[in-house]
C-alpha positions as CSV (number, residue, x, y, z in Angstrom):
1,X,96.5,59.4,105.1
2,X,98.0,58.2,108.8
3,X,95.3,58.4,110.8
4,X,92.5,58.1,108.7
5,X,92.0,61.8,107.7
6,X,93.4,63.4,104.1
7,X,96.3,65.5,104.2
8,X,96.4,68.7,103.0
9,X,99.0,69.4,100.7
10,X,99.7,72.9,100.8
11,X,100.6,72.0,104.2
12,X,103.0,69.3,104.1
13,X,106.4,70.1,104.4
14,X,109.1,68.4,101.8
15,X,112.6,68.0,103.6
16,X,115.7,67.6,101.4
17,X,117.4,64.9,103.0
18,X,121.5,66.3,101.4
19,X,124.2,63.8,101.8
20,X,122.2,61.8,104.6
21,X,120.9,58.2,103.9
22,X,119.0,57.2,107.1
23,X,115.6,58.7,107.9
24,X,114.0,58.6,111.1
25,X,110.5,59.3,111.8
26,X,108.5,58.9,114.5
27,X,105.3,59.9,116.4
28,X,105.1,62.1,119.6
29,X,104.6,59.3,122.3
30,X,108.7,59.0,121.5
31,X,109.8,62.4,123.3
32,X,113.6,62.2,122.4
33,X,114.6,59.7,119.1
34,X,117.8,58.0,119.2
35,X,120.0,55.9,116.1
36,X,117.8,53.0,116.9
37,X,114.4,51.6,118.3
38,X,116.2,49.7,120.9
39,X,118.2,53.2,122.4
40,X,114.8,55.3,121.9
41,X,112.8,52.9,123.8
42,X,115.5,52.3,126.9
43,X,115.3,56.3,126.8
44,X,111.7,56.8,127.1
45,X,111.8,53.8,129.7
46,X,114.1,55.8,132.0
47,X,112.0,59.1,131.1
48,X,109.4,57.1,132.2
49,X,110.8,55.8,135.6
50,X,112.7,59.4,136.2
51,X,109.3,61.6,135.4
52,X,106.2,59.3,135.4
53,X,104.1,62.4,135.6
54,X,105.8,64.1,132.9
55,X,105.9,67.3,134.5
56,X,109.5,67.4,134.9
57,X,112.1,66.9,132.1
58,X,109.4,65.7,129.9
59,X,106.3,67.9,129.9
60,X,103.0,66.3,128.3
61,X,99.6,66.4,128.4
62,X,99.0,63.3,130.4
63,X,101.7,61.3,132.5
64,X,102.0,57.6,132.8
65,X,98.8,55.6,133.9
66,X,99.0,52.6,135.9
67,X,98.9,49.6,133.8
68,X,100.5,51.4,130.9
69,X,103.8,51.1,129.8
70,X,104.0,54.8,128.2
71,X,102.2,58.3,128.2
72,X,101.2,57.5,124.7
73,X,100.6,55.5,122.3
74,X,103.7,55.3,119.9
75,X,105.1,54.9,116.3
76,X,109.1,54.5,115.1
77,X,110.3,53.9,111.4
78,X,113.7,53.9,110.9
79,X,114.5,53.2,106.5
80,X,117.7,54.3,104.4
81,X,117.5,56.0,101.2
82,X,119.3,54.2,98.6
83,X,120.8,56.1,96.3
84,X,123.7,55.8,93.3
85,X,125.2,51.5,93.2
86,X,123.3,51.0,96.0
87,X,120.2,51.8,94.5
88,X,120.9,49.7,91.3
89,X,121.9,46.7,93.6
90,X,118.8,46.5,95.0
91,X,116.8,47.2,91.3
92,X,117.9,43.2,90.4
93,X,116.2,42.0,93.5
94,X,112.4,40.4,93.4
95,X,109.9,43.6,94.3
96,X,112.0,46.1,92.8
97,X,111.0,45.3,89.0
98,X,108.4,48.3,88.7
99,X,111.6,50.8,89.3
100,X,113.3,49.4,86.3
Protein backbone atom coordinates (compact mmCIF):
# COMPACT_ATOMS: atom_id res chain seq x y z
CA UNK A 1 0.00 0.00 0.00
CA UNK A 2 1.17 3.84 -0.92
CA UNK A 3 -1.69 5.60 -0.52
CA UNK A 4 -3.67 3.73 1.77
CA UNK A 5 -5.49 1.41 -0.75
CA UNK A 6 -4.25 -2.45 -1.52
CA UNK A 7 -2.58 -3.19 -4.65
CA UNK A 8 -3.54 -5.52 -6.96
CA UNK A 9 -1.11 -7.85 -7.91
CA UNK A 10 -1.92 -9.03 -11.15
CA UNK A 11 -1.36 -5.58 -11.93
CA UNK A 12 1.87 -4.62 -10.80
CA UNK A 13 4.56 -4.59 -13.07
CA UNK A 14 8.18 -6.32 -12.02
CA UNK A 15 11.07 -4.41 -13.84
CA UNK A 16 14.37 -6.36 -14.21
CA UNK A 17 16.74 -3.79 -13.23
CA UNK A 18 20.14 -5.73 -15.76
CA UNK A 19 23.51 -4.39 -15.05
CA UNK A 20 22.02 -1.05 -13.42
CA UNK A 21 22.46 -0.36 -9.64
CA UNK A 22 20.62 2.98 -9.00
CA UNK A 23 16.87 3.09 -9.00
CA UNK A 24 14.92 6.06 -9.22
CA UNK A 25 11.31 6.45 -8.42
CA UNK A 26 9.23 9.03 -8.15
CA UNK A 27 5.57 10.37 -8.14
CA UNK A 28 3.93 12.47 -10.95
CA UNK A 29 4.15 16.03 -9.24
CA UNK A 30 8.12 15.43 -10.65
CA UNK A 31 7.34 15.83 -14.55
CA UNK A 32 11.02 15.20 -15.75
CA UNK A 33 13.52 13.06 -13.00
CA UNK A 34 17.05 13.85 -13.15
CA UNK A 35 20.47 11.83 -11.36
CA UNK A 36 19.50 13.62 -8.18
CA UNK A 37 16.80 15.35 -6.00
CA UNK A 38 18.71 18.54 -6.11
CA UNK A 39 18.85 18.62 -10.35
CA UNK A 40 15.03 17.29 -10.47
CA UNK A 41 13.91 19.99 -8.15
CA UNK A 42 15.93 23.09 -9.92
CA UNK A 43 14.15 21.51 -13.14
CA UNK A 44 10.67 21.51 -11.96
CA UNK A 45 11.58 25.08 -10.39
CA UNK A 46 12.35 26.45 -13.84
CA UNK A 47 9.26 24.39 -15.42
CA UNK A 48 7.55 26.07 -12.84
CA UNK A 49 8.71 29.78 -13.61
CA UNK A 50 8.81 28.97 -17.63
CA UNK A 51 4.99 27.39 -17.69
CA UNK A 52 3.21 28.24 -14.34
CA UNK A 53 0.01 27.14 -15.99
CA UNK A 54 1.39 24.02 -17.30
CA UNK A 55 -0.16 24.32 -20.56
CA UNK A 56 2.90 24.68 -22.34
CA UNK A 57 5.96 22.32 -22.19
CA UNK A 58 4.41 20.67 -19.26
CA UNK A 59 0.71 19.85 -19.71
CA UNK A 60 -1.24 18.90 -16.38
CA UNK A 61 -4.30 18.89 -14.94
CA UNK A 62 -3.92 21.98 -12.71
CA UNK A 63 -1.12 24.70 -12.99
CA UNK A 64 0.64 26.35 -10.13
CA UNK A 65 -1.58 28.09 -7.43
CA UNK A 66 -0.51 31.14 -5.70
CA UNK A 67 1.02 30.28 -2.42
CA UNK A 68 2.18 26.89 -3.73
CA UNK A 69 5.45 26.02 -4.60
CA UNK A 70 4.40 23.22 -7.28
CA UNK A 71 1.38 21.89 -9.33
CA UNK A 72 1.47 18.89 -7.01
CA UNK A 73 2.15 17.42 -4.27
CA UNK A 74 5.49 15.32 -4.77
CA UNK A 75 7.51 12.18 -3.83
CA UNK A 76 11.51 11.22 -4.97
CA UNK A 77 13.44 8.08 -3.70
CA UNK A 78 16.56 7.62 -5.08
CA UNK A 79 18.41 3.82 -3.46
CA UNK A 80 21.16 1.56 -5.09
CA UNK A 81 20.85 -2.03 -5.35
CA UNK A 82 23.69 -3.82 -3.78
CA UNK A 83 24.69 -6.63 -5.24
CA UNK A 84 27.89 -9.25 -5.29
CA UNK A 85 31.05 -7.64 -2.45
CA UNK A 86 29.04 -4.91 -2.11
CA UNK A 87 26.23 -6.69 -0.83
CA UNK A 88 28.36 -8.84 1.65
CA UNK A 89 30.00 -5.58 2.89
CA UNK A 90 27.08 -4.16 4.00
CA UNK A 91 25.68 -7.90 5.58
CA UNK A 92 28.49 -7.26 8.61
CA UNK A 93 26.92 -3.93 9.43
CA UNK A 94 24.14 -3.44 12.42
CA UNK A 95 20.44 -3.90 10.65
CA UNK A 96 21.62 -6.18 8.16
CA UNK A 97 21.69 -9.35 10.53
CA UNK A 98 18.17 -10.90 9.29
CA UNK A 99 19.91 -11.17 5.61
CA UNK A 100 22.54 -13.46 6.96
Amino acid sequence: MLDGFPVPLERTKVISLGPCNEVVLASDGYPYLCDSLELTERHLKALLKNDPLCIGSCVSTKGLVKGNVSFDDRAYIRFTVLRGEGLRACLGLPGFESYL
